[in-house]
Kinemage of the C-alpha trace (Angstrom):
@kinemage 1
@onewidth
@group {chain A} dominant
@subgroup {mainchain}
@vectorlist {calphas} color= white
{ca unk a 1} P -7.654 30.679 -9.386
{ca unk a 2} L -6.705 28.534 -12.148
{ca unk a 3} L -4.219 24.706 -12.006
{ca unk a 4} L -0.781 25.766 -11.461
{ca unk a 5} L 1.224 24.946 -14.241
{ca unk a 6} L 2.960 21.294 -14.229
{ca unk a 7} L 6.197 20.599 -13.105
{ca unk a 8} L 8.109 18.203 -13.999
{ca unk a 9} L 8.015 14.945 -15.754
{ca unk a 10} L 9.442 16.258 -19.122
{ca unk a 11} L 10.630 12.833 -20.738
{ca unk a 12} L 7.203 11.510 -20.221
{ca unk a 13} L 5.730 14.183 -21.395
{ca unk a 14} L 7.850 13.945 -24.400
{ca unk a 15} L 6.653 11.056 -25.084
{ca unk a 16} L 3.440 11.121 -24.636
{ca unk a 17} L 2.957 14.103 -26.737
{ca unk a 18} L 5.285 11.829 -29.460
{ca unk a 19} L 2.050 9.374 -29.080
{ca unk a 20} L -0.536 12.599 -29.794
{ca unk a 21} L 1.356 13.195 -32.727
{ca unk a 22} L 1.499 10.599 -34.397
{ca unk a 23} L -1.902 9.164 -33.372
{ca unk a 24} L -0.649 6.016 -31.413
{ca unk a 25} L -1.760 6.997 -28.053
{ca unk a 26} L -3.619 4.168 -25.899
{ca unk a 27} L -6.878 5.018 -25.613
{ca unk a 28} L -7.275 3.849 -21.633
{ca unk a 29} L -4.452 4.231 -19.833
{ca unk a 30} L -3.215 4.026 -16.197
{ca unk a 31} L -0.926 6.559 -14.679
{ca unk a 32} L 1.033 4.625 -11.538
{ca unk a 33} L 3.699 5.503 -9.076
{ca unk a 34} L 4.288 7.227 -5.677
{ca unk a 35} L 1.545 9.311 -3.667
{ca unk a 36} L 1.888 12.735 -4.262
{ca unk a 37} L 3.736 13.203 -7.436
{ca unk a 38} L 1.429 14.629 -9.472
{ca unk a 39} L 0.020 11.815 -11.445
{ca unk a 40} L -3.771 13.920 -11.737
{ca unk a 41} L -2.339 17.038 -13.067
{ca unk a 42} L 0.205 14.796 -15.384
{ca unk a 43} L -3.481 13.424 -16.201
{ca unk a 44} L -5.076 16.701 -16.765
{ca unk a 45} L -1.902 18.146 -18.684
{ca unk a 46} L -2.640 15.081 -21.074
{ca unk a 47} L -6.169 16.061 -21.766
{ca unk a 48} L -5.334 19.675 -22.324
{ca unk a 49} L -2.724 18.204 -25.498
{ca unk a 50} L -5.829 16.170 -26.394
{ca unk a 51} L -8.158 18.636 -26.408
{ca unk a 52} L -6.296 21.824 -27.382
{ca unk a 53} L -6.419 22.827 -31.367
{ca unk a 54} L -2.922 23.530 -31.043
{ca unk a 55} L -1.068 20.954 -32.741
{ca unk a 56} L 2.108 21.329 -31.300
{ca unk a 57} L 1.401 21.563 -27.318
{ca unk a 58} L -1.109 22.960 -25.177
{ca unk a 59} L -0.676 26.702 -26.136
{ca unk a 60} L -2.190 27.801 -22.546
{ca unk a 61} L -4.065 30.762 -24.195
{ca unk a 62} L -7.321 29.451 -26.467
{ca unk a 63} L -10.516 28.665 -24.581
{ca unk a 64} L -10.074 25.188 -24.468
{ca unk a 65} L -7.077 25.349 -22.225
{ca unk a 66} L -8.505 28.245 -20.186
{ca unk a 67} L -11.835 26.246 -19.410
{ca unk a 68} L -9.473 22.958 -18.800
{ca unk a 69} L -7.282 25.214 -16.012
{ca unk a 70} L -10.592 26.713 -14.599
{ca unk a 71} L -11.459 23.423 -14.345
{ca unk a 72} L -14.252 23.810 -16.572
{ca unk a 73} L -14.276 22.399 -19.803
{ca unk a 74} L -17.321 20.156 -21.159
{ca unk a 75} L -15.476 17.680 -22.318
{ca unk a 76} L -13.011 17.054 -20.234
{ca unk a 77} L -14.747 14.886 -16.667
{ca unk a 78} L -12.446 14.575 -13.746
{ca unk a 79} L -13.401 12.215 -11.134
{ca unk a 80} L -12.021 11.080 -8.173
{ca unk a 81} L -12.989 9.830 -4.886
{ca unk a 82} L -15.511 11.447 -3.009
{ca unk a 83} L -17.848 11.448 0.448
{ca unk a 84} L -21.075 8.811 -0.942
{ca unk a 85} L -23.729 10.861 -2.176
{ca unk a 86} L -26.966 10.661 0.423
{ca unk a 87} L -29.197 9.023 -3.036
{ca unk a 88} L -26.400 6.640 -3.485
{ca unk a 89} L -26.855 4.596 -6.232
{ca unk a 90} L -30.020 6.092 -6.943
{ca unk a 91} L -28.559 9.377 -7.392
{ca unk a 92} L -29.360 11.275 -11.113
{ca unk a 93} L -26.848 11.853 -13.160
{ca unk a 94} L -27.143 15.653 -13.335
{ca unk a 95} L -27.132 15.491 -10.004
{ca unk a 96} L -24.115 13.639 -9.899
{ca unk a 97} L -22.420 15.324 -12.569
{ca unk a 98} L -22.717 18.631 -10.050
{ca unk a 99} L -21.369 16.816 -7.448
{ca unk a 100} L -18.320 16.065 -9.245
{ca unk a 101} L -18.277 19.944 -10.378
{ca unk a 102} L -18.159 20.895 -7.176
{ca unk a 103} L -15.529 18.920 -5.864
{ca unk a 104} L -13.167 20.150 -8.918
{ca unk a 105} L -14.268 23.676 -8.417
{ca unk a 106} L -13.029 23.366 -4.599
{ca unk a 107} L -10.085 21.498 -5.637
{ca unk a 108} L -9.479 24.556 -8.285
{ca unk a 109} L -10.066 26.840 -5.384
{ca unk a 110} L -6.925 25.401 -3.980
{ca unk a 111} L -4.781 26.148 -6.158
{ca unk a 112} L -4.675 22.833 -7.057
{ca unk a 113} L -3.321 21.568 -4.327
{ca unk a 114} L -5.066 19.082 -2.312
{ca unk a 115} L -4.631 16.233 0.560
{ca unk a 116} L -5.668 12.689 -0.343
{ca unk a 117} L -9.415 11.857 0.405
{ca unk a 118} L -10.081 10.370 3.468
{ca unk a 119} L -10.880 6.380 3.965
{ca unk a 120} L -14.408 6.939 3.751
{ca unk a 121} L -14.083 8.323 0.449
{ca unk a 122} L -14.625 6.956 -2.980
{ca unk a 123} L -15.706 6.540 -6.516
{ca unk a 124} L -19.625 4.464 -6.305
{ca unk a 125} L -21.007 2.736 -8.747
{ca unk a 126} L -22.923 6.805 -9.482
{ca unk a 127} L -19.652 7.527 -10.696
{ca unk a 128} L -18.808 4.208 -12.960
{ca unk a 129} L -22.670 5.303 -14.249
{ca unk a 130} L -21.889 8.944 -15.280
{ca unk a 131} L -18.331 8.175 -17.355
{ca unk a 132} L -20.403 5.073 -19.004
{ca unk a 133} L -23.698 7.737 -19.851
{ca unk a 134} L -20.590 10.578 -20.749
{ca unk a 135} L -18.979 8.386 -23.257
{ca unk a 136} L -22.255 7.843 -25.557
{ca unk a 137} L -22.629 12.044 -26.107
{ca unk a 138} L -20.794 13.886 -28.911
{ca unk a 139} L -18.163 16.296 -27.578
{ca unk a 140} L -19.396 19.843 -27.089
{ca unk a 141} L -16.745 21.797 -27.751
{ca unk a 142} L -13.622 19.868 -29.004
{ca unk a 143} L -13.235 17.167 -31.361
{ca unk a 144} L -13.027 14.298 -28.802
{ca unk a 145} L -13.583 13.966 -25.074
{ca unk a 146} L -11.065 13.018 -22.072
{ca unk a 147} L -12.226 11.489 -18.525
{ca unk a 148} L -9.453 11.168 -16.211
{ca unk a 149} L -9.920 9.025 -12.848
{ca unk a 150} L -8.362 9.957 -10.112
{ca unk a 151} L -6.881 7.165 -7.636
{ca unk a 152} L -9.002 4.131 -9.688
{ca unk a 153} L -7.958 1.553 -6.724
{ca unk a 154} L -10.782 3.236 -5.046
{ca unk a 155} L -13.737 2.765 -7.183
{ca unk a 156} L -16.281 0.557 -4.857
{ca unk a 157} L -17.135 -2.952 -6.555
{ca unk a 158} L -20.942 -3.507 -6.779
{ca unk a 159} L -21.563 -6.805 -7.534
{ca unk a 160} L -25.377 -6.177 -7.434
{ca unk a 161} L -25.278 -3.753 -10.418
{ca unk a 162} L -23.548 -5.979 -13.147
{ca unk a 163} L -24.692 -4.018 -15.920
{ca unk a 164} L -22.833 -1.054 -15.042
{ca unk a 165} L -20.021 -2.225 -14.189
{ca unk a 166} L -19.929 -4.324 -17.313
{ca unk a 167} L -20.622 -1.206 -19.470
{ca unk a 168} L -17.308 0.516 -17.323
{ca unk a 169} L -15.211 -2.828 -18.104
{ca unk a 170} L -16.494 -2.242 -22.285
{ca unk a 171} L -15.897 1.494 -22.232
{ca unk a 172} L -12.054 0.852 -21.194
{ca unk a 173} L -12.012 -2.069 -23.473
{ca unk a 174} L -13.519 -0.230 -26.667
{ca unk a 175} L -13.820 3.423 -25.758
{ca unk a 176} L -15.407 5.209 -28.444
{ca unk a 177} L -12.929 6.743 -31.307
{ca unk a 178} L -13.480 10.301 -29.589
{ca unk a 179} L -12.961 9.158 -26.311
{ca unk a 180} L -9.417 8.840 -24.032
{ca unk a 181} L -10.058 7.394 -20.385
{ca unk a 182} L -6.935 8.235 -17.970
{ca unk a 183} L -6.775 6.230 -14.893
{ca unk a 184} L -4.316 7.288 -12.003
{ca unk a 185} L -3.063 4.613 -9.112
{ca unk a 186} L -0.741 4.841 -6.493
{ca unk a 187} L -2.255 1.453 -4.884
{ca unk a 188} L -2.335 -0.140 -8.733
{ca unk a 189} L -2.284 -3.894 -6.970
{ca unk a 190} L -5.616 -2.697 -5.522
{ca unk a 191} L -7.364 -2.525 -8.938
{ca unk a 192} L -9.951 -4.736 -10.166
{ca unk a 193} L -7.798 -7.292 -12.333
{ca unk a 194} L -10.084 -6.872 -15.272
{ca unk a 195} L -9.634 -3.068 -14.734
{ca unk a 196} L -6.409 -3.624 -14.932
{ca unk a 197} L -5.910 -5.838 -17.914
{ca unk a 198} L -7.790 -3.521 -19.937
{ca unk a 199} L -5.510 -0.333 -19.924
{ca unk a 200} L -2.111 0.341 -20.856
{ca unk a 201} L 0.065 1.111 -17.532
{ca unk a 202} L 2.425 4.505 -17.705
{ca unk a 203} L 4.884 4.063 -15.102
{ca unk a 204} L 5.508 8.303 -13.179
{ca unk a 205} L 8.471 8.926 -11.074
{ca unk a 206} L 8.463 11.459 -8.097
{ca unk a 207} L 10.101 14.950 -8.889
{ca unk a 208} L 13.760 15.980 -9.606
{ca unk a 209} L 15.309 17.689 -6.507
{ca unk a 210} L 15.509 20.651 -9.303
{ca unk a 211} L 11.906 20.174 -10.041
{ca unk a 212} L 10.668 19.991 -6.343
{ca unk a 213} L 12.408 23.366 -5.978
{ca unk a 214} L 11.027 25.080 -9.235
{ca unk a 215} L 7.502 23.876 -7.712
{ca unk a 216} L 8.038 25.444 -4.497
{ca unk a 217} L 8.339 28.551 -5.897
{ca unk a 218} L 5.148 28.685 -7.714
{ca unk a 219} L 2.489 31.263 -6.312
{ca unk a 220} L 0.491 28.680 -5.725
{ca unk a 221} L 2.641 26.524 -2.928
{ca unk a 222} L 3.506 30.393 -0.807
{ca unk a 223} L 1.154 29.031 1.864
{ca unk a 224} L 3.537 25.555 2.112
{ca unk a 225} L 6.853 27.167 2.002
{ca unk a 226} L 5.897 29.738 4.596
{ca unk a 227} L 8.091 30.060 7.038
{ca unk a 228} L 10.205 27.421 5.878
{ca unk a 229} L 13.320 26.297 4.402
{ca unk a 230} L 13.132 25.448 0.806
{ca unk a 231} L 15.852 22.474 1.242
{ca unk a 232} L 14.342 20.824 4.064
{ca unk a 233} L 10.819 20.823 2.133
{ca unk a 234} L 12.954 18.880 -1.042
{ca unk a 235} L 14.135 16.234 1.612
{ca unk a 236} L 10.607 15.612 3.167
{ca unk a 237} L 8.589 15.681 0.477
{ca unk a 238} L 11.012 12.984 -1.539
{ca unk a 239} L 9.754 14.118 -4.622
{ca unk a 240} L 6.304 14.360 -4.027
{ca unk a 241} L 4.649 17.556 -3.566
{ca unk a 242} L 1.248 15.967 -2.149
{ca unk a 243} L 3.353 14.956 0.809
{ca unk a 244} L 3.794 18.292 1.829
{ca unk a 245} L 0.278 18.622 2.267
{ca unk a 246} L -0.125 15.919 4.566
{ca unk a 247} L 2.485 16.656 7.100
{ca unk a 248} L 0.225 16.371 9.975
{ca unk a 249} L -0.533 12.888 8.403
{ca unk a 250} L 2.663 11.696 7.861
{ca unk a 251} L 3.927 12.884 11.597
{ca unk a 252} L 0.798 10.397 13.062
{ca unk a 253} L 1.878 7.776 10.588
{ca unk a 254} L 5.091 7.590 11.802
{ca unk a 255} L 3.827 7.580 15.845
{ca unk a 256} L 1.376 4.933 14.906
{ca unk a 257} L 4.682 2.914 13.847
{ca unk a 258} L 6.803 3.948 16.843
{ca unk a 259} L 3.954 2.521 18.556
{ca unk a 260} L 3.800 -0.761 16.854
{ca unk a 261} L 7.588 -0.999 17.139
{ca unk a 262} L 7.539 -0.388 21.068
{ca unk a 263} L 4.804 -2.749 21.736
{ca unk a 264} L 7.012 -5.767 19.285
{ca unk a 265} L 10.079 -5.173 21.643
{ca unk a 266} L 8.491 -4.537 24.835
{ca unk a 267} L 5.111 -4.683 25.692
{ca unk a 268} L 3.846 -7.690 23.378
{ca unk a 269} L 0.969 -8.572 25.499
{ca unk a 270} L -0.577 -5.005 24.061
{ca unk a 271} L -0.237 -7.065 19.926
{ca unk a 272} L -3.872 -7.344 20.137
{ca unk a 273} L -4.788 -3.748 20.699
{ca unk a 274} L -2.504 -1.984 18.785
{ca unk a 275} L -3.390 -4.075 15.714
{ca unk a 276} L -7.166 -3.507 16.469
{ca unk a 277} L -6.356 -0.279 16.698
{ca unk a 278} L -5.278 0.332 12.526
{ca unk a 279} L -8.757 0.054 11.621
{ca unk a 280} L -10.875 -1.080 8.945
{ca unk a 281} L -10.498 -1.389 5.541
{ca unk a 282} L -12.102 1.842 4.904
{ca unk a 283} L -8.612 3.470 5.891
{ca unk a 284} L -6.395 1.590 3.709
{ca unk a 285} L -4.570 4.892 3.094
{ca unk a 286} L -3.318 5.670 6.581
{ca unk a 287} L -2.614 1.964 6.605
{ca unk a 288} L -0.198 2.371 4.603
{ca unk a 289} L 0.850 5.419 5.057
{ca unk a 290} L 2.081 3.470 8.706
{ca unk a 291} L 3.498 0.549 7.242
{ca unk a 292} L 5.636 3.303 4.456
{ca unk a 293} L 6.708 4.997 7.846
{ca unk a 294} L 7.611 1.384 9.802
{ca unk a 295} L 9.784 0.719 6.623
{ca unk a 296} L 11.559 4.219 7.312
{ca unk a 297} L 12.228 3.190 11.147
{ca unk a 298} L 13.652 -0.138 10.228
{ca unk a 299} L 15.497 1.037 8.069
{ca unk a 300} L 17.572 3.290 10.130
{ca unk a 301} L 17.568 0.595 12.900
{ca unk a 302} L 19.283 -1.734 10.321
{ca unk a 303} L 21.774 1.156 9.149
{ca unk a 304} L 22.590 2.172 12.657
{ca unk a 305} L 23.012 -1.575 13.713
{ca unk a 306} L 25.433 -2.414 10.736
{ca unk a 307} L 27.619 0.914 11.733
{ca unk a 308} L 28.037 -0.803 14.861
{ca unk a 309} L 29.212 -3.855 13.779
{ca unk a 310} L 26.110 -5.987 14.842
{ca unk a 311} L 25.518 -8.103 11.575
{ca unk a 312} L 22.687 -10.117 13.643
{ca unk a 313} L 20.561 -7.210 14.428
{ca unk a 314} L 21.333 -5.652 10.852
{ca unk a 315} L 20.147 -8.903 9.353
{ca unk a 316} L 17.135 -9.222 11.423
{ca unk a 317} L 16.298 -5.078 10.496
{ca unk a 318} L 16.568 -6.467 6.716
{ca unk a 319} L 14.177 -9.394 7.152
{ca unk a 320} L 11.689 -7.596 8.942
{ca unk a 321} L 11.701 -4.445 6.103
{ca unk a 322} L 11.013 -7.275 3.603
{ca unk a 323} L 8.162 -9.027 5.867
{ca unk a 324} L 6.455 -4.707 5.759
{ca unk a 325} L 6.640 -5.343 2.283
{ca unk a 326} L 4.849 -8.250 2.224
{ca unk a 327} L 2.074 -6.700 4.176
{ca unk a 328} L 1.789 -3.810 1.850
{ca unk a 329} L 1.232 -6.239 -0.991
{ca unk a 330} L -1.628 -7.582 1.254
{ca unk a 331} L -3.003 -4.050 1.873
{ca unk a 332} L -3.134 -3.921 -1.781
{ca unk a 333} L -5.281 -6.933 -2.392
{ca unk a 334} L -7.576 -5.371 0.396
{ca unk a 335} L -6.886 -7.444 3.428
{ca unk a 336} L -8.338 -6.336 6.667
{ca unk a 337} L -5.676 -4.185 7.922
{ca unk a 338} L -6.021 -5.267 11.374
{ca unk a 339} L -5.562 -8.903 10.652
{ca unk a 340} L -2.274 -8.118 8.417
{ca unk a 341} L -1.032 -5.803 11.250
{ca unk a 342} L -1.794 -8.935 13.725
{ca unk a 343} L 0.131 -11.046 11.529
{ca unk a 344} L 3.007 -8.502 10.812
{ca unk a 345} L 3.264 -8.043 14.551
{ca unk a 346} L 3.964 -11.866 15.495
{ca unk a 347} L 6.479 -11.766 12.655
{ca unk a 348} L 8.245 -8.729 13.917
{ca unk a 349} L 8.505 -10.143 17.480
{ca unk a 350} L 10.003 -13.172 16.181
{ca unk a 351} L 12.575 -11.460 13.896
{ca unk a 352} L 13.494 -8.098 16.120
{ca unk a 353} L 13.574 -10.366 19.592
């Protein structure tokens, strides 16, 4: 079963394929915005322009394209994170290389449609090591070579292998001429800074209403509309089709800040335990996946507050949005998320008393 098509993002696909065309296309760039909205297949549509004869657009048909949807083609290496091999950084590189094959083979499988790894997940220093040994061959089969990287925030520092991650820092500095490296970040704050300074950010929005709907209709997401009602899967997936896949996620997000809530206003001697309770920093993502769904509940405490004419309680809803904000710029410069919950909790009972 081959990628679905992509849907959506036309004007940035405009102009990115403006940049193909007339050659001024960053040669490491950084896809960011929203969970969920497609920012890997936006990645992989990119490759296929870069790596399809076609001069005009991908033309879908020639054996470039059909080894890129099969998730096949040899020049074209899509990473992303991953359970840590049992050789860790000792792994080979063929062997990691078929580790990488199979994981976009299963992700094929699906239809291309996938949840978002798990907090045990991500991309070693194996990884870094592959794209770095990747970038010194001469494409097989095209005229130049693509890696995308899926959800870069999660690449593992190693401070005690230098020399790789130097050689990662030079290959996005000074890829070679036949190489384009596409990183994709919905956590971009999370990023190495010298990552980040070395790549040209792309900014992706979530989906259209119009373009949610087209999407649903695809073959390939029958399983998620099943049984239910096109329009309400447009209003809770907000423009991001990933979010459909992690329902079950989002519904234990959202009691995990119900929880948090209750214990601010009435149980606060419990502050302790619930913020022990969020983990380590292994599970950043359901970290903030919580603090995205605390946002939501504060939100309509402050809306249903002002309709009642209580400006102090409004107020207080406002403050205490912006203090969940705060804390999901700490998430992003990896602090322990039970600390920052500790901290956000004190805050909250102060505000929401």
């Amino acid at each position: 079963m081959p990628l679905p098509p992509l849907i959506g993002h036309d004007a940035l696909r405009a102009r990115l394929d403006e940049q193909v065309r007339r050659g001024s296309l960053a040669s490491s760039l950084l896809f960011t915005g929203p969970a969920g909205i497609g920012k890997q297949r936006l990645a992989l549509w990119l490759a296929q322009r870069l790596l399809c004869p076609d001069a005009a657009s991908p033309c879908g048909a020639c054996q470039h394209c059909q080894y890129i949807a099969a998730g096949a083609h040899p020049d074209l290496l899509w990473i992303f994170p991953t359970p840590r091999m049992k050789d860790g950084t000792d792994a080979a590189l063929d062997d990691v290389q078929q580790e990488y094959a199979e994981a976009v083979a299963e992700r094929i499988a699906g239809n291309g449609l996938y949840p978002r790894p798990d907090g045990s997940a991500g991309i070693f220093l194996y990884g870094a090591r592959l794209l770095v040994q990747r970038a010194t061959l001469t494409p097989s089969l095209a005229k130049r070579k693509v890696f995308v990287v899926g959800e870069a925030d999660r690449m593992v520092p190693q401070a005690a292998s230098p020399e790789a991650a130097n050689a990662f820092l030079k290959l996005l500095e000074e890829p070679p001429a036949d190489t384009t490296v596409i990183l994709t970040s919905s956590e971009p704050g999370a990023l190495l800074p010298t990552i980040r300074s070395r790549v040209i950010e792309v900014r992706t929005r979530p989906l259209s209403d119009a373009a949610m709907q087209e999407f649903l209709a695809l073959p390939a997401a029958e399983a998620l509309v099943k049984g239910k009602a096109v329009d309400d899967l447009v209003r809770l997936a907000h423009g991001a089709p990933g979010a459909l896949l992690e329902a079950d996620a989002k519904a234990a997000a959202l009691a995990r800040a119900r929880t948090l809530l209750d214990t601010v206003s009435r149980r606060r001697d419990n502050l302790y335990r619930v913020a022990y309770a969020q983990g380590s920093t292994k599970a950043r993502g359901a970290f903030t996946d919580m603090l995205d769904a605390l946002t939501e509940l504060l939100h309509e405490q402050a809306r249903a507050a002002a309709a009642a004419g209580d400006e102090v309680s409004a107020g207080a809803g406002a403050r205490a949005v912006m203090m969940v904000e705060e804390t999901k710029r700490d998430a992003e410069r990896n602090l322990v998320p039970q600390l920052a919950t500790f901290r956000l909790m004190t805050q909250l009972a102060e505000t929401l008393r």
